[in-house]
Structures are given as C-alpha cells and as structure tokens.
N, C-alpha and C positions, 0 to 999 in steps of 0.2 A: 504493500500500500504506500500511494504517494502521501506519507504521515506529515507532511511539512507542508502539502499543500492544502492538508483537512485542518491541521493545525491554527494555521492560516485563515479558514475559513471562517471555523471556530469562534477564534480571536474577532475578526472581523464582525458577525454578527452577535456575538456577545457587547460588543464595545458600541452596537449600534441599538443597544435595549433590546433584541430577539430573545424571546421566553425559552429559557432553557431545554422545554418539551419542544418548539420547532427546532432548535440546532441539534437535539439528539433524531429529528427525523431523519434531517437533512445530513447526520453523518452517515445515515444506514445507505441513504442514497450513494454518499461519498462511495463508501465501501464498498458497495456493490458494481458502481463504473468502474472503479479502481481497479477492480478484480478482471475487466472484462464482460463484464453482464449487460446483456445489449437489450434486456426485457421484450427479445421477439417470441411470437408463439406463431410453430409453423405450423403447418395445413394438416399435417401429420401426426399432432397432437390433439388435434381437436374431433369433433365432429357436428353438425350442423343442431339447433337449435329447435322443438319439434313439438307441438302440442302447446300451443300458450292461448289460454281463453283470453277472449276478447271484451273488452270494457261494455260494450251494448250488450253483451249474454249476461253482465252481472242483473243480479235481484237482491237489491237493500232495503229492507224497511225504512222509511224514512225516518222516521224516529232514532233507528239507529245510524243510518246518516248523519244526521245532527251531531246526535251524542257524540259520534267519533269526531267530527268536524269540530266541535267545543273542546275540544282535548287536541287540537292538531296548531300549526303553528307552518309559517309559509317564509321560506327563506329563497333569496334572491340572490345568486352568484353575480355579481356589482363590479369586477374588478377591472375588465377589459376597458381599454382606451379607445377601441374603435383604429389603433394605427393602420394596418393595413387597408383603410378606408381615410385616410388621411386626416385623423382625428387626433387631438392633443389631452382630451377629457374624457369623462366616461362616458360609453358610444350610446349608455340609458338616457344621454340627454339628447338623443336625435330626436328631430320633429317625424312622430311617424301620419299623425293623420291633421288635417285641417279641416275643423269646424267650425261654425257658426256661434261657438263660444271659443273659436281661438285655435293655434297651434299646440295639441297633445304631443308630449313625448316619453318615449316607453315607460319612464315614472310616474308623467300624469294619468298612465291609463294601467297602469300596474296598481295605482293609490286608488283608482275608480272600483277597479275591481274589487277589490278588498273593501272596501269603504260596500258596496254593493251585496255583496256577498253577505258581512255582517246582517245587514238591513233584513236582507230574505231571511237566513235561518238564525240570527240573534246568540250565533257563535263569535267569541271576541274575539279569534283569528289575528294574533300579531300578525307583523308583517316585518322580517330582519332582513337586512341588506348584507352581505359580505363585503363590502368594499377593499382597496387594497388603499396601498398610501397615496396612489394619484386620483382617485377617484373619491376620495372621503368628501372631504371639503364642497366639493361643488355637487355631490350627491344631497348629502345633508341640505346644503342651503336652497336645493329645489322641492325638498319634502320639505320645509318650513308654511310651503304655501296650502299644506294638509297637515292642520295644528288637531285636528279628530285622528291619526291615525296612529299615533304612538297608542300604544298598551300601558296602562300604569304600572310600573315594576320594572318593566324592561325596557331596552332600547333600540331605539330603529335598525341599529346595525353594529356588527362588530369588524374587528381591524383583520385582514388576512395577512399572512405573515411574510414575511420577505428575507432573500436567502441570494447570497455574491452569485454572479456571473463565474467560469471558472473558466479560462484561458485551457482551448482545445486541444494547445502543445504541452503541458504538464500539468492542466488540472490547479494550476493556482487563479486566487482570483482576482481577477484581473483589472487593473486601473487602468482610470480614462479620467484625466485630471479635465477636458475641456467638458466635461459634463458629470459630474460624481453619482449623480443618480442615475444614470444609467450603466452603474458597474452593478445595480440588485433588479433582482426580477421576481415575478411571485413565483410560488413554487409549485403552479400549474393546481387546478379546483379540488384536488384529492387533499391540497389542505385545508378543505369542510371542518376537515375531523378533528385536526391539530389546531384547527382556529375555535372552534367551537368550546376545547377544552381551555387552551389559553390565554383567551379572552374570559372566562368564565362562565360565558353564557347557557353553555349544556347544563351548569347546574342552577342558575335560575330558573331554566324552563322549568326542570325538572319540578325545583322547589316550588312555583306556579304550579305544579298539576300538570303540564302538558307532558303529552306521552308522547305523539307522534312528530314528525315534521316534512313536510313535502316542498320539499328542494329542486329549483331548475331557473336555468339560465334568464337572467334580466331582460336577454332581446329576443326570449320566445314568448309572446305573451298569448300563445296557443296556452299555454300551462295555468289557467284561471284555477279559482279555490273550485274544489269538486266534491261534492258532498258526501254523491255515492261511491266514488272512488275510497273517499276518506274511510266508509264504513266497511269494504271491501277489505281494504287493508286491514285493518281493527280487527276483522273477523278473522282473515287470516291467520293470525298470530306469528308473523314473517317478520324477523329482525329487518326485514329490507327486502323492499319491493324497484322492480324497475320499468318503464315504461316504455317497450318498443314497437315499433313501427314495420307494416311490409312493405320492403325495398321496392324501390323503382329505379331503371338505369338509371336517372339523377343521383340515387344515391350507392352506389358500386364501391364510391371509398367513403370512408368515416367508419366512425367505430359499431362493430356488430357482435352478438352474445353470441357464443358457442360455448361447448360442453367440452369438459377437458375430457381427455380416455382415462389416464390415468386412476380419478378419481370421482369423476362426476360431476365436480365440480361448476357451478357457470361462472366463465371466465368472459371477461372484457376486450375484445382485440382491438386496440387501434390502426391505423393504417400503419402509424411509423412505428407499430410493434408486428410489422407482416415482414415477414423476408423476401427480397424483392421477386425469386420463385414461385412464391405462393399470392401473387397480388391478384393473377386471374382466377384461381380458386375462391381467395376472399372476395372476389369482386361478382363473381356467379350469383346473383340474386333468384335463382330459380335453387341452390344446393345452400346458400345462407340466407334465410328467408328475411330477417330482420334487425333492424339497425337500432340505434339505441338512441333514445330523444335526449336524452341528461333529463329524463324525468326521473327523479328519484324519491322515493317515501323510507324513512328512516323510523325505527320503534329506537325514541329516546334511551330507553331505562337498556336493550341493549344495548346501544352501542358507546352507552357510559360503561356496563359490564365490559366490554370488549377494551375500550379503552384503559381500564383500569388494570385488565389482565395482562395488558400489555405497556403500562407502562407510559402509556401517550402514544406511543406510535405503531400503529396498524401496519400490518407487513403488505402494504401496498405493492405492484407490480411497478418497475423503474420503467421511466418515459425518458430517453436522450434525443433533445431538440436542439440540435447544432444552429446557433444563428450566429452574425456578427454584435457585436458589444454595441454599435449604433445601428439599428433595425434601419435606418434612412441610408446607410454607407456602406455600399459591399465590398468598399476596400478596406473598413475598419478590421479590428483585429476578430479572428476567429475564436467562438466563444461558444461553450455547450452550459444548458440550461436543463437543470435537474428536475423533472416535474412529474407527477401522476396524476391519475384521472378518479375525477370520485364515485364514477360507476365502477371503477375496477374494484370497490370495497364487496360488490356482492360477491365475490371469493373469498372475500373473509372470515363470514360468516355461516352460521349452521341454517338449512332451511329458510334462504333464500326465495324469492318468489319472481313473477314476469307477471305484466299485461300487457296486451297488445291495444292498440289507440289506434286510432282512425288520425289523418294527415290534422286536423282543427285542434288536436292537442301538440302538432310541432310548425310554428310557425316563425324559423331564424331569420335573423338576418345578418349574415353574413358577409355580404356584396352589395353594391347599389343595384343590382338586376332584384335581388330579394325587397328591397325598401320601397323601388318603384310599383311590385305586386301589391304591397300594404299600401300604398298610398292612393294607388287606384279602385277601381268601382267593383274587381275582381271582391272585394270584403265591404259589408259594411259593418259597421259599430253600432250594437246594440245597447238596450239600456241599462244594459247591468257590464258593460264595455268589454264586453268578448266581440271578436273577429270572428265575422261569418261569412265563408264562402259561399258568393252567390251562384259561380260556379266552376267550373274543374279551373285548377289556375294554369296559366297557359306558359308556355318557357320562354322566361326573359333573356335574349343576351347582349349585352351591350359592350358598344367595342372601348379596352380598358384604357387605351389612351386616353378615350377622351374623359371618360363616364366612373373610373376606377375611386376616385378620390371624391367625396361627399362634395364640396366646394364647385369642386365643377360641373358633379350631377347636378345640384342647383341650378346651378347660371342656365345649365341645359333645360332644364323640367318647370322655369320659376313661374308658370302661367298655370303650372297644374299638371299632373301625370294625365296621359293619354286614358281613352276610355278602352280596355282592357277582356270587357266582357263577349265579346264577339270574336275574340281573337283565340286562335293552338298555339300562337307564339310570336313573339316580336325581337328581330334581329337587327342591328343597327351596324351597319359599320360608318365609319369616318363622323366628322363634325356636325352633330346635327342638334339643332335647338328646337325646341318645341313649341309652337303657339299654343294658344288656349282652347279647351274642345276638341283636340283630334281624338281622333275612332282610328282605333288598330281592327280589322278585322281578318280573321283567316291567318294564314301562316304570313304573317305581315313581313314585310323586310323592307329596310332602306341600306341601299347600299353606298359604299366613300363617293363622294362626288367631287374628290382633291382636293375640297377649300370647304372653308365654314359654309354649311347651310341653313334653312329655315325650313321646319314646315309650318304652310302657314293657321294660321286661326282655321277650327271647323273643317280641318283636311281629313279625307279618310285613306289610309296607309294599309295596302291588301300585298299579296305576295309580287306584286311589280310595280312598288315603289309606292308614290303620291298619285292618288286613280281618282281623285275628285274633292269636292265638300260634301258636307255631311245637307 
C-alpha cells in the first residue's frame, strides 16, 4: 500500500474538519485501489435479474398507506453542480417549468410536492436535502421562500462529506494552488450512509419515530411522496427496497440489478464497473431486463443496525472515476476520484427487495435534450405538482455545440420550448434559435444550415426541415 499517500490523505481531511467515520470510509477505498481492485463485475459473474412485481399489481389498504407514509421521511441527493451542463450551482436550481405564477425550479416543485402530499394524507413527511459544500448555501436560501416546510426537530438538510482528489501517478492528493477547492470532490451518493451517521441525522429521525426513508435524486422529480408504495415497503419488512425500470435502447448503459452466482446476492453494476468485454452483454436489454432509477427506500432502525455493526462504514463496492483535477481542463493534471453508488448498499444487506415503476417514476435530467422534454407540452403539472405525461415522450437530440451548456440552450429556446406532443422525435443539428409557438411534428429534424439560424414564430418543423406555420 501506497501508506504515505493514505497518510496524506488522512492528514488532509482530518485538518479540513472531515468526521472521522468519513476518513475511515475513504481509507477502505484507499486500500482497496491501492491493492489493484478495479470494482468491475463481469458478465460471468452474474446473471440477469427475473421476477420483480410491478408497482400497479400492489394492493394497500389505504389506511395502511398513510400509516406507513406518517413514519417515512423523503430525502433528496442535492449535491451535483449541474457542471457538465455548464453550471456553477446546484443544477436543483434550474428553471424547469414556466407558469402563470412564475418560473418553478426542481426545488420549487420538489417543496410543492411535499407541501401537497402532507395536505392529502396529513402525514408530516420531512423533506432533507443532502447537499455537498457547493450546493448548501444557495440550496438553503431558495427553501427560505417555503418557511411551512421544515419539520420541527429536524433540518432541511445535512452536509455530504468530502474526501482529496488523488493524483493518478501515485495516488497522492493532489494540489492545484490556482483553485484549492477543487483538489476535494464528494465521494460519489453511497455516502447516504456515512453522511447520515455523521451528520447525526439517522438518529434524530430515528429518535422522531420515523422508520422508513425514500431517497432519490433532486432532478428526478418522477420520484413524488407515494403513499402506497410507502405501505408496500412497511409491509415488506425489507431493510431496503429498490426501484427499477424496463430498459429501453435509451437506456443500454447506466447502472442495472443483476444477481451475483456466487451467492445470490443482488448486486448493482455500473457501466464503469462493466469490463469493456462485457458492455454488449450488459447492454442487451432483452437478457438484463432493468435499470435502476436511484429510487431507493431505506428501513431506518436497519441500516442504523448495519451501521453500527460495522462501524460507520458499509463494505460498499469501489467506483474508480478517472477525471482531471479541473473538470473544464483536459490538460490539467490527471486525477482518480474514489466514489460509490448508494444503490450498490442493496448487497449489503439480508433480504433485500425490487419494484418495478413505470417511466412517471424516473424523470432525469441529465442533458439539455432531457430539460427541453420537461419544459414542453410532452408533461403537464398537476395540482399536487407531479409531471404527467401526456404522451409517449419523443427522442430529443440536440446538437452539443450549440445546445450542451444551459446558457446557450437558453439564448436558443428563450421564447419557449417547441410544442412536442405530435412529435417521435426532434433532431437538430447546427445553430438554430427558436421562435415562439413552433410545432415539432413526426420524426422532426433541422439540419446545420453553416450559420446561425431562426425558426420563425408558429413554424411547424416535420422530418424535412421548416414545412410551414402552424
């Protein structure tokens, strides 16, 4: 073991206030790269995933809905910047819909939700954020403007922990004097667990009474409070439940549930935990039927057991995310980021569980081609603020020169996204700005026309370009 470069790191996050319980995570990671553990799982270890009932075949008495729902508690992974979309904040503050009371953004309609949800079934339903340290500050001071939705006792959200960059030629961590904050990176959503503990919050819930918690990502807001899900699980009696989806070629990479041989276990595969042999096997969505939302349901009282047996830290599966130390600079220095995934916990645990969801429980966004689908007529907003497809969403692709970077989707889209619902799909390449009121219909495409273009007001755009007004 490279002991001077853990040493090092050690040193480092101890001197920058990191809770003792994340630096003993982050050494097991150490230890584990150090040794050569590359946390791949190949094709030959596993086998496909088989029998998972479906969220519309459950049957909950609603009473016991409730019940379980009054004992559950709704946490929100906060931490991401939005960078790869040209963002400097948290990507929760993108404007995702425009209404007639204003520009919503995934927090205004995350806070609706929940705020909605209470109203109906008279469950108090915290609402906690993860945030990291870029995201705190400007997360908090936009829930300032929802003074109803703290819980009394607890708090909107707790600190996710952060853990040195580590230089990809020996594993030390790595300085960049022209920017110091970005020599730490978080340490990828598996530290749920470890943030949960040392922040303290797992045992407030607990000490509140809440047993359960149903965890999922800030910019899915497919993932509303679900009552009967909530009683589903409760009944179960499953340390942990997880939410997957059947794949579509769309979805060929990302992370998908399989069954280890060895053990039986259900194991988590990410893409960058596939060996590059086995990427067309994991990507056969007819032989691995389903993908995995980052919906996740947690039974509090074990995964305090679990924690406590272990010490703080859960033998989670290593993730090695090779980036450079400035994510803008590909000449900066080359730098590996130590991270796990918090669905990989359901190997943790004993008698684990799976539900299958229909697409209205996973709605990311990922890319501007995903933001332009919410933002269009493909969804409308209801009154209890869930997105409802009106109908099958059609395949956005926009060309990334122009369209990659939020700012300049803007400047492109700032009259309104196109009307979406008549459309299989809209392909754009080269400069194209939008007027107000265009209709995509059909396999829509605009192709590069070499120089900035327009389309104009009330055009409608079909599979050979601009074919008229509306």
């Amino acid at each position: 073991m490279s002991s001077q470069g853990l040493t090092h790191s050690q040193h480092k996050m101890a001197d920058a206030g990191v809770h003792r319980t994340a630096i003993d995570v982050f050494s097991r990671f150490y230890a584990l790269l150090d040794s050569g553990a590359t946390g791949t799982v190949p094709e030959t270890d596993v086998q496909p995933l088989t029998g998972v009932t479906h969220r519309d075949d459950l049957t909950v008495a609603p009473d016991d809905a409730n019940a379980a729902l009054s004992r559950t508690v709704l946490i929100k992974l906060n931490g991401g910047l939005g960078t790869s979309m040209g963002m400097d904040r948290a990507k929760s503050l993108l404007t995702v819909r425009d209404t007639d009371d204003g520009a919503l953004t995934f927090l205004d309609i995350i806070a609706r939700q929940t705020l909605a949800a209470r109203s109906t079934t008279g469950a108090p339903l915290p609402l906690l954020f993860m945030n990291s340290f870029r995201t705190r500050d400007d997360t908090l001071a936009a829930l300032a403007a929802y003074p109803d939705l703290a819980v009394d006792g607890l708090p909107l959200d707790f600190l996710q922990n952060r853990e040195p960059k580590l230089r990809a030629d020996d594993l030390e961590p790595v300085e960049w004097p022209a920017d110091p904050d970005l020599e730490w990176c978080p340490p990828g959503h598996g530290d749920l667990y470890t943030a949960l503990v040392t922040s303290g919050v797992l045992q407030q819930l607990l000490d509140a009474g809440y047993l359960y918690a149903s965890v999922s990502n800030s910019d899915n807001l497919g993932a509303a409070p679900d009552a009967a899900m909530a009683g589903w699980f409760a009944a179960s009696g499953a340390p942990f439940a997880a939410e997957v989806a059947r794949r579509t070629p769309a979805d060929r990479k990302g992370g998908h549930l399989v069954v280890r041989r060895s053990d039986g276990r259900l194991v988590l595969r990410e893409t960058a935990q596939t060996p590059q042999e086995d990427l067309a096997a994991a990507g056969d969505i007819e032989r691995h039927r389903y993908f995995n939302t980052n919906n996740l349901w947690l039974d509090l009282r074990a995964l305090a057991a679990e924690l406590d047996r272990t010490g703080g830290v859960l033998e989670l599966p290593l993730i090695v995310n090779p980036k450079t130390v400035d994510p803008t600079d590909a000449s900066s220095t080359p730098v590996i980021q130590v991270e796990s995934a918090m669905g990989a916990a359901i190997e943790v645990f004993e008698g684990p569980t799976v539900i299958e969801v229909d697409r209205s429980r996973f709605l990311p966004v990922k890319a501007t081609s995903d933001l332009l689908l919410l933002r269009s007529d493909v969804y409308e907003l209801g009154e209890d603020f869930t997105l409802a497809a009106q109908v099958g969403a059609p395949l956005v692709d926009l060309d990334s020169t122009y369209y990659k970077l939020v700012g300049d989707f803007d400047a492109r889209f700032g009259r309104g996204a196109p009307s979406l619902r008549g459309a299989s799909g809209l392909t754009v390449r080269g400069d194209w700005t939008f007027g107000r009121g265009v209709v995509a219909e059909g396999s829509a495409v605009l192709q590069d026309a070499g120089e900035p273009s327009a389309v104009p007001d009330g055009a409608r755009v079909g599979p050979e370009g601009i074919v008229g007004t509306v």
